[in-house]
Each structure stands twice: as C-alpha cells, then as structure tokens.
Rosetta silent file (secondary structure, phi, psi, omega in degrees, C-alpha in Angstrom):
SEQUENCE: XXXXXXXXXXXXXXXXXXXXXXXXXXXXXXXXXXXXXXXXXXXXXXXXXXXXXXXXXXXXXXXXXXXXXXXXXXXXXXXXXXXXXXXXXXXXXXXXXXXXXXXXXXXXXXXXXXXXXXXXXXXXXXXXXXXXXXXXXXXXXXXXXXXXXXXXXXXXXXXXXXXXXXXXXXXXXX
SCORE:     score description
SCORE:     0.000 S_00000001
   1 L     0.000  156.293 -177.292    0.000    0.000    0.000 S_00000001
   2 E  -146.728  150.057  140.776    1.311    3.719   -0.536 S_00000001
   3 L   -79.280  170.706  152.535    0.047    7.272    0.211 S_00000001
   4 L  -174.543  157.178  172.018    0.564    9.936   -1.895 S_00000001
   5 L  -130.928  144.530 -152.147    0.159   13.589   -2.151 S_00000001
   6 L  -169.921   99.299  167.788    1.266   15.019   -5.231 S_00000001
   7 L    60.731   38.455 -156.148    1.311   18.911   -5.630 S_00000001
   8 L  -112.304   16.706  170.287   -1.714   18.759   -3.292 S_00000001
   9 L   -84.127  128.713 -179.907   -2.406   22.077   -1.305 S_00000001
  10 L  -136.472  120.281  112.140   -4.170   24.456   -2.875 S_00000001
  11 E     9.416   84.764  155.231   -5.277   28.005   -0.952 S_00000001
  12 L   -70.978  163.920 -171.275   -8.873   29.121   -1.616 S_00000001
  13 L   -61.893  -27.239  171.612   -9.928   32.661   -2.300 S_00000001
  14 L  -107.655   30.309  161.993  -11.671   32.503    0.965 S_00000001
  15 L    99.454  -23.325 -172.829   -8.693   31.327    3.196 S_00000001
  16 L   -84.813  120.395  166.316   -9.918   27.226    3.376 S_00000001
  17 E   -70.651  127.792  146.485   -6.445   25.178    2.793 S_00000001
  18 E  -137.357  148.648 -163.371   -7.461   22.147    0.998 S_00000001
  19 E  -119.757  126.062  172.831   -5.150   19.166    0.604 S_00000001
  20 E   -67.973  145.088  152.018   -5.670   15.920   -2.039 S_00000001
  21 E  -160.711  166.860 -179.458   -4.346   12.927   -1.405 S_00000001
  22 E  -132.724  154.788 -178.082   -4.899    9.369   -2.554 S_00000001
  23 E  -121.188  137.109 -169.077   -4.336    6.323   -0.458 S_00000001
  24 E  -134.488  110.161 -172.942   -3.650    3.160   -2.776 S_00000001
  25 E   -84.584  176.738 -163.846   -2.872   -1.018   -2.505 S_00000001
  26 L  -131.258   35.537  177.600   -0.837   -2.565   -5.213 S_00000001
  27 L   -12.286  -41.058 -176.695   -1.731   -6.476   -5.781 S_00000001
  28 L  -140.058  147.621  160.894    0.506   -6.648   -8.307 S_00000001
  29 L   -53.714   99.986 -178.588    2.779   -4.625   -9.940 S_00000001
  30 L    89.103  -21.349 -161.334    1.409   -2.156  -12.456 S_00000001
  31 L  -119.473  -43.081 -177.585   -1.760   -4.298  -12.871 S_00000001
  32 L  -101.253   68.920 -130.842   -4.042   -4.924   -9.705 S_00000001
  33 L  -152.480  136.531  166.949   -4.446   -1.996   -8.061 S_00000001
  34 E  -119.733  136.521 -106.922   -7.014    0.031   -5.875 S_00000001
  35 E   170.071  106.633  157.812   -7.072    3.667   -5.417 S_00000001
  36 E  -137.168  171.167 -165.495   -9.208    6.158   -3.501 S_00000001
  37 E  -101.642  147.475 -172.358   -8.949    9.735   -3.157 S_00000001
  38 E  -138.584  143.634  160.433   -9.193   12.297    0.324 S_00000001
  39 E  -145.405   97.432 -173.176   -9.906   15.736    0.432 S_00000001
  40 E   -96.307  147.119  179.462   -9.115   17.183    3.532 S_00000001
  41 E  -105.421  167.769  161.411  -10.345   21.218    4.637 S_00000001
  42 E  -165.839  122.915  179.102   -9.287   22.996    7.134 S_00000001
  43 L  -106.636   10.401  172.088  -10.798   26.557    7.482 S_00000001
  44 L  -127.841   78.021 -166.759   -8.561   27.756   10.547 S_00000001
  45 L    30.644   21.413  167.939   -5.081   27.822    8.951 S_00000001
  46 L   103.989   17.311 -166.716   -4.245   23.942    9.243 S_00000001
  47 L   -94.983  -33.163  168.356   -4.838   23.907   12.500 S_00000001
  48 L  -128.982  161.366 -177.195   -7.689   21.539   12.429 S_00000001
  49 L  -144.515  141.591 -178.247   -8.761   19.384    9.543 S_00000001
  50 E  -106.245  174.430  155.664  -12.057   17.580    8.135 S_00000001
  51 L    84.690  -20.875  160.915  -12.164   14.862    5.438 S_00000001
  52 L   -38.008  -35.761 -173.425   -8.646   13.077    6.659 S_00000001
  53 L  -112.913  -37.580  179.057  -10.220    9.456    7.159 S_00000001
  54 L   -75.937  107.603  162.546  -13.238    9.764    4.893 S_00000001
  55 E   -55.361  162.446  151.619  -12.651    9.113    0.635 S_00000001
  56 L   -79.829  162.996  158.949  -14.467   10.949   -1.382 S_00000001
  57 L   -99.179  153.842  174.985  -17.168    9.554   -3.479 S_00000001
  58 L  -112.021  161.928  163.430  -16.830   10.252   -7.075 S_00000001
  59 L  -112.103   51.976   90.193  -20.354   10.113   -9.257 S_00000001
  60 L  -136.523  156.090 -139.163  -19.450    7.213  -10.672 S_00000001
  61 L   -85.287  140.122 -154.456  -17.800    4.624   -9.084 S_00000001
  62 L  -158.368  122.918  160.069  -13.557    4.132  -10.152 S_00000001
  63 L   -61.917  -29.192  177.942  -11.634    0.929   -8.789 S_00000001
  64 E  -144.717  134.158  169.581   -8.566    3.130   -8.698 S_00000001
  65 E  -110.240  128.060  156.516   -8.086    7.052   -7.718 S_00000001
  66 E  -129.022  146.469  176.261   -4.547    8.296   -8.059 S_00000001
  67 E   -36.783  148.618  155.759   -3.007   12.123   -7.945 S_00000001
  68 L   -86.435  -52.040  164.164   -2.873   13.763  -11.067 S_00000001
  69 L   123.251   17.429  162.212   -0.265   15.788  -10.169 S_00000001
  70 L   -94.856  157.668  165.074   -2.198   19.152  -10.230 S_00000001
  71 L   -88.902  149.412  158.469   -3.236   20.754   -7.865 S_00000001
  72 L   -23.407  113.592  164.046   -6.994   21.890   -7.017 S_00000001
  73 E  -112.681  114.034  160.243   -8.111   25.203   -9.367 S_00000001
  74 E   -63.528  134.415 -165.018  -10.614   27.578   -8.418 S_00000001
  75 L  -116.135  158.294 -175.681  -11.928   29.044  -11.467 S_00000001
  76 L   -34.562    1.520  174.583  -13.160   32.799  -11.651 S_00000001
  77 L  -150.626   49.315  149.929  -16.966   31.486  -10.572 S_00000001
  78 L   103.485  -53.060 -140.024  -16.103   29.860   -7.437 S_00000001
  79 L   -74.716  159.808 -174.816  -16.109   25.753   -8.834 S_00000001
  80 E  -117.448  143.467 -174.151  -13.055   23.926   -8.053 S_00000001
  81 E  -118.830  126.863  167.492  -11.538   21.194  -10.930 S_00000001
  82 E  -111.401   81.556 -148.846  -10.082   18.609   -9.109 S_00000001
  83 L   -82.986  155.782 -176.161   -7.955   16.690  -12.000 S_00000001
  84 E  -154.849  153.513  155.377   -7.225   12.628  -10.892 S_00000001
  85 E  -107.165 -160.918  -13.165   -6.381    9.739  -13.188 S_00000001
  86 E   -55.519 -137.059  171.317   -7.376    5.877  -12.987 S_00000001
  87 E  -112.737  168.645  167.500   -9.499    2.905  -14.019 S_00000001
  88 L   -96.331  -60.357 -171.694  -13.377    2.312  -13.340 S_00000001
  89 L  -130.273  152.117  144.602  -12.950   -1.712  -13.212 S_00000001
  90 L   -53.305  120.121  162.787  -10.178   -4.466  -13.257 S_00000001
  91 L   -32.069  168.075  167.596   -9.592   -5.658  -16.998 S_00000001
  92 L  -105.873  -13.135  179.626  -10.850   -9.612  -16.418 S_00000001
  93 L  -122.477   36.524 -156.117   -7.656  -10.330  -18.476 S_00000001
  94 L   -76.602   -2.666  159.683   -5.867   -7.623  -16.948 S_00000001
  95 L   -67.526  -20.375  164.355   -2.580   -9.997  -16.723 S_00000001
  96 L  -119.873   12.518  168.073   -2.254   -9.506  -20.389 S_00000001
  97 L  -168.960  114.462 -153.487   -4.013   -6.526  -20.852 S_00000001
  98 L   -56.386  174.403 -170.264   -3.566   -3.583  -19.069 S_00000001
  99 L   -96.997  117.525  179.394   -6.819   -1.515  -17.314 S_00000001
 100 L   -72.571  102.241  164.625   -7.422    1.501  -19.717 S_00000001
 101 L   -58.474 -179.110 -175.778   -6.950    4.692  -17.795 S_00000001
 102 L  -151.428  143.913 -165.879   -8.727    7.834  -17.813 S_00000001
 103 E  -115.346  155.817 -105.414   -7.313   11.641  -16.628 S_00000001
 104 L  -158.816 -168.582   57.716  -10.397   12.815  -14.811 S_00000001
 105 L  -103.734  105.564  158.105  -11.609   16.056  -13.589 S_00000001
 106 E   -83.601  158.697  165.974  -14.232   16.300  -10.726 S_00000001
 107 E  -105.627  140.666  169.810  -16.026   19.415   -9.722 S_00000001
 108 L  -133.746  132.062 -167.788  -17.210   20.825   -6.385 S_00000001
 109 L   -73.389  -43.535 -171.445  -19.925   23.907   -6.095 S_00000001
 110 L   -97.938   41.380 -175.547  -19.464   23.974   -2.528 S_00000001
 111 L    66.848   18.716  158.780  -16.121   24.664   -1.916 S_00000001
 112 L    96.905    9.961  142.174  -14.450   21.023   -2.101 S_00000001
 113 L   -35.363  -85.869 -124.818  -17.673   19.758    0.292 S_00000001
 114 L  -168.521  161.573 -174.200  -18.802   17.287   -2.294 S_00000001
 115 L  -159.112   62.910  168.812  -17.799   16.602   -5.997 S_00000001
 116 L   -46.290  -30.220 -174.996  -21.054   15.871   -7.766 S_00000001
 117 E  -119.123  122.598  144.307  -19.370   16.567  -11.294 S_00000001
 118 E   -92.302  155.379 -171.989  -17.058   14.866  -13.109 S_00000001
 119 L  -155.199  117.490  158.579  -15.526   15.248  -16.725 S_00000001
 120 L   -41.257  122.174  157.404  -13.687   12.400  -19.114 S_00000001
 121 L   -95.995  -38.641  175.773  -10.602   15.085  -19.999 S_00000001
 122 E  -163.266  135.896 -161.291   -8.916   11.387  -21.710 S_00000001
 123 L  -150.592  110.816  156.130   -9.358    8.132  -22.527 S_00000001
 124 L   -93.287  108.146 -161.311   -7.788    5.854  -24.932 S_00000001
 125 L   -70.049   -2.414 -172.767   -9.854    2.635  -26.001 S_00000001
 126 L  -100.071   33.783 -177.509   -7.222    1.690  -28.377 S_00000001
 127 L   -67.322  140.549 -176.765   -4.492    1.091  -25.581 S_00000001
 128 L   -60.261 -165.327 -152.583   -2.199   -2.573  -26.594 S_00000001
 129 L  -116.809 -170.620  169.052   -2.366   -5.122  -24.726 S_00000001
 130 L   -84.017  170.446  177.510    0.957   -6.278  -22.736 S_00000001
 131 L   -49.597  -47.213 -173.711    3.856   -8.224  -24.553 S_00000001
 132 L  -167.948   20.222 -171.921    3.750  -11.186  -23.097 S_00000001
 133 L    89.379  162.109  169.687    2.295  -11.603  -19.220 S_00000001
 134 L   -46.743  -29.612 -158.156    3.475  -11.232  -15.906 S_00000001
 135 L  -104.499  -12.239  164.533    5.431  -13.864  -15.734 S_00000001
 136 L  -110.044 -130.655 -161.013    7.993  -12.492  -18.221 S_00000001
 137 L  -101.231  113.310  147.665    9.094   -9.434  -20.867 S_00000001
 138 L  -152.740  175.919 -149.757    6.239   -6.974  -21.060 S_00000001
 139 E  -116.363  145.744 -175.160    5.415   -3.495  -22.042 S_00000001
 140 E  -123.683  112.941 -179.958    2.544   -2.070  -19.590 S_00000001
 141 E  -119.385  102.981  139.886    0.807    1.336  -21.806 S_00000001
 142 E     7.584  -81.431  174.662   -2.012    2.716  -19.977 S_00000001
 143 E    99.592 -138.059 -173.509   -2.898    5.500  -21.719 S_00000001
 144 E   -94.789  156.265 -134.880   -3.581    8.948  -19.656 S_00000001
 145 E  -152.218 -141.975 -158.676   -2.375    9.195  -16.356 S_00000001
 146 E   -43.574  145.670  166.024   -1.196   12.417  -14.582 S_00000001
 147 E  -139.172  176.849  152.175   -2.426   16.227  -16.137 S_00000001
 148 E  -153.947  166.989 -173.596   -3.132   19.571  -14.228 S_00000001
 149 E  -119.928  124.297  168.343   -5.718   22.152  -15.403 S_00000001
 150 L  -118.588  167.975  151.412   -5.608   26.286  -15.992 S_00000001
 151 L  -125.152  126.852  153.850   -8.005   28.455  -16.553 S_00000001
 152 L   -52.212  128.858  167.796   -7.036   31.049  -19.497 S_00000001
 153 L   -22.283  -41.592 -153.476   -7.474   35.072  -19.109 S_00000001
 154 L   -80.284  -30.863 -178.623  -10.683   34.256  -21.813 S_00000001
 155 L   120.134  -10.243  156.796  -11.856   31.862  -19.403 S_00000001
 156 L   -35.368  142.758  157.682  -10.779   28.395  -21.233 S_00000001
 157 L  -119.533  128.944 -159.169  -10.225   25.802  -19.547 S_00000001
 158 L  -115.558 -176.454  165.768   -6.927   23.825  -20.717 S_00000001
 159 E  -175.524  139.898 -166.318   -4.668   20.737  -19.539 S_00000001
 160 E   -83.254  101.683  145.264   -1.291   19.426  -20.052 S_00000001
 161 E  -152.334 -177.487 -158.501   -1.133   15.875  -19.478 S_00000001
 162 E   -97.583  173.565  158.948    0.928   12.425  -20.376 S_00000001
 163 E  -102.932  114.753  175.089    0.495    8.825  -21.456 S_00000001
 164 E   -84.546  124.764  136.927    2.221    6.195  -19.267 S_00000001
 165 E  -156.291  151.985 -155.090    4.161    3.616  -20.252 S_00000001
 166 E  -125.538  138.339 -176.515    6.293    1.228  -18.761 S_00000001
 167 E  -124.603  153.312 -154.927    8.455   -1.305  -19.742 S_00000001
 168 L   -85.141  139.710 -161.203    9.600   -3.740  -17.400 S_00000001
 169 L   -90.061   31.493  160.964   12.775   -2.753  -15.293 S_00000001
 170 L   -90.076   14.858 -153.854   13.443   -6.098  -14.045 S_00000001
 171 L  -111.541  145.311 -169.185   14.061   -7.639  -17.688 S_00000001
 172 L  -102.892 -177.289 -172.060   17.643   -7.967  -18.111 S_00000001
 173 L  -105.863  136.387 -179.422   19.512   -7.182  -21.736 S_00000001
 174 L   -90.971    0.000    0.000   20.626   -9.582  -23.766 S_00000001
C-alpha cells in the first residue's frame, strides 16, 4: 500500500487550505491496483482538519483514484476542478491486458464539500495489450495518467497531461 500527495495544497480565495491525497494497494505490480482519493479542509489555517479518514465519493464509481499531479483550481466562478487519473474496473484479463486509464476532472460547487461533477478530460480505447504476461518481458501502456488544469485570461479551460508507459525494469539485456 502507498500514500501519496502530489502537488496537493491548494489556498482558496476565501482562506480554506485544501489538501488531495490518494491512499492506494498494489496487488501486483502495475496491474491490480485500488485507489481512492481524500480531500481534507481545514478553514482555521491547518490547524484543524475535516475529510482526513473519509474518501471521497466520485459520481461514478472508479476501482482506482490516483493524484494527477495538479493541484486543485478555483476558477473565476467559485467551482473547483479537481484533475485525478485511474481505471473504473479491473480488466478480467488484466494480466495480459492492461486496465485503460482515464485523466479525470471532478467538480465541487461547494467549496471542495462534495464533488457531484465529473468530466472524461482522456481516454484511450485503443491502448495494446501487454507483450507477453506477468510472468515475463512486457510493455505495460495505460494511456492517460497524470495532467493539471488552468483556466485562461478568456476563461478556457486547458490541460497538459501524459500517457504512461512502462516497460519492465526487471528484464535484463541480452
């Protein structure tokens, strides 16, 4: 199992610190994996905090939550974009074919209270499959994994983010 926090304090306009984090197990390497997400407040400079033990719910349901590596953005009319990446379900043949990610954004109305809205930002259905199993030489490609999110002067909203893939570093060279 791992924490992680990744870029994940962000400063609202009206003084509440809120901090992301995702707590995650690992069944396997690269392949088996569960993920949920925290959003802790604190409206009296960090001194106390809510939301520390308690995931969030997403509106719809995601076998794995991981950081994006943005941070929370308030955009000029209050709502906060929370960008995240994972899966929805374990592949059933996910030893030879990896679980197609997705980079995420939810939204919250109420100041990071609840996150009612979500938005696909990316999702590729054509990701391969792996090389050759688990028990040997394979390549594990994803698709999109970490972003962050501006908002443009005009009011756009944009995002930067990657594709993962990994090939395995245990495979020696011939």
């Amino acid at each position: 199992g791992s924490m992680s926090s990744s870029r994940g304090l962000t400063t609202l306009s009206d003084g509440t610190l809120i901090l992301t984090f995702s707590e995650a197990i690992n069944y396997t390497r690269f392949g088996n994996r569960e993920g949920v997400k925290y959003v802790a407040r604190s409206t009296d400079h960090g001194y106390t905090w809510t939301g520390l033990t308690t995931p969030i719910t997403p509106p719809q349901p995601f076998l794995q939550m991981f950081d994006a590596g943005g941070r929370i953005l308030e955009t000029s009319d209050g709502t906060l974009l929370m960008p995240f990446w994972g899966s929805r379900s374990l592949d059933p043949n996910w030893a030879v074919s990896p679980m197609g990610s997705e980079s995420v954004v939810l939204r919250s109305f109420d100041g990071g209270v609840t996150w009612p809205d979500m938005r696909v930002v990316a999702f590729d259905a054509n990701v391969p499959p792996l090389a050759a199993g688990y028990g040997g030489t394979y390549t594990i490609a994803m698709g999109p994994t970490e972003f962050d999110v501006r908002q443009m002067p005009d009011g756009r909203i944009v995002a930067l983010l990657r594709t993962d893939s990994v090939t395995d570093p245990l495979k020696k060279k011939q």
